[in-house]
C-alpha positions in Angstrom: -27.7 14.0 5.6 -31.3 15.2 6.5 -31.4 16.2 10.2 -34.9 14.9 10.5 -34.4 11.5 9.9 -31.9 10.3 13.0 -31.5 7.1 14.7 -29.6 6.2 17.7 -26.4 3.7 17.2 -24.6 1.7 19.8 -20.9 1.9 19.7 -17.9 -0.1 21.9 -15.9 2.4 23.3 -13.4 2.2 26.8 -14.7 3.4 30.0 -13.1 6.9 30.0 -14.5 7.8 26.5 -18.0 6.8 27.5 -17.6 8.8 30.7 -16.6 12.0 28.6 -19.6 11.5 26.0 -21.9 10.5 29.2 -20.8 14.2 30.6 -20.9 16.4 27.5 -23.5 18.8 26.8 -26.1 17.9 24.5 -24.8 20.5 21.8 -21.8 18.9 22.2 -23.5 15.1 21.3 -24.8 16.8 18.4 -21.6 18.1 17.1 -19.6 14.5 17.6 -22.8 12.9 15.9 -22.7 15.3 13.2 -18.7 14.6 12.8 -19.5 11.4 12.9 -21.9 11.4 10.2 -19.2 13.1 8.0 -16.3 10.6 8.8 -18.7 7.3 7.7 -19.7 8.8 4.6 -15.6 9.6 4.0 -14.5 7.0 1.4 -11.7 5.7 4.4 -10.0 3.1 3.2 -11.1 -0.5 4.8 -7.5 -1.0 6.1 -8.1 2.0 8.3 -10.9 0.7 10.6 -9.1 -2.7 10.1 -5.3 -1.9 10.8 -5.8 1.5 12.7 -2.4 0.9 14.2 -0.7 1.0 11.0 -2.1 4.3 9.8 -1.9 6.5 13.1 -3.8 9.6 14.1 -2.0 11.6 11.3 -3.9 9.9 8.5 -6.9 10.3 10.5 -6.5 14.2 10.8 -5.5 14.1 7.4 -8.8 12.7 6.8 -10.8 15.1 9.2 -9.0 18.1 7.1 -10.5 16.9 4.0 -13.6 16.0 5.2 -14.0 19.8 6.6 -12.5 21.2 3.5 -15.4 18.8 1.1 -17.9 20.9 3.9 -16.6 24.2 2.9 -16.6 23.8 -0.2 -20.7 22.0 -0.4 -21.5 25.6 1.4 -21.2 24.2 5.1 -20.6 27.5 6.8 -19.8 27.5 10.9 -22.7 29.5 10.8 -24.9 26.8 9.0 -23.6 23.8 11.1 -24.2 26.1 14.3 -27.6 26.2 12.9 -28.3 22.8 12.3 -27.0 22.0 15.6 -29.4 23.9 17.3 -32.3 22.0 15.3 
């Protein structure tokens, strides 16, 4: 992902959610966009987005685990995502 090239998305979430994102800190926008980034580029399995229910919030950590391991592994240091956070 090139940090230069952004563009703003729309998504459906419930009224508390929204509140929370409407209240977080900017660095913190960045860092759930940047997750975010990570977890749509994650091969997930269409059944996940389509039966959520069935799969549960284990599967999704699971997910998140590899996702941060993949990172680590690429060279994504804390101190490089801190750094490209602050960009």
């Amino acid at each position: 992902m090139q940090p230069s090239l952004r563009k703003n998305i729309v998504l459906n979430v419930d009224m508390e959610t929204a509140e929370l994102f409407e209240k977080a800190s900017e660095q913190k926008r960045k860092k759930l966009g940047f997750m975010f980034a990570f977890l749509m580029r994650e091969p997930l399995h269409e059944d996940f987005f389509l039966h959520p229910e069935e799969k549960g919030w284990d599967d999704l950590n699971r997910r998140l685990d590899k996702i941060s391991r993949e990172a680590e592994i690429r060279g994504l240091t804390p101190q490089l995502l801190e750094e490209i956070l602050k960009k």
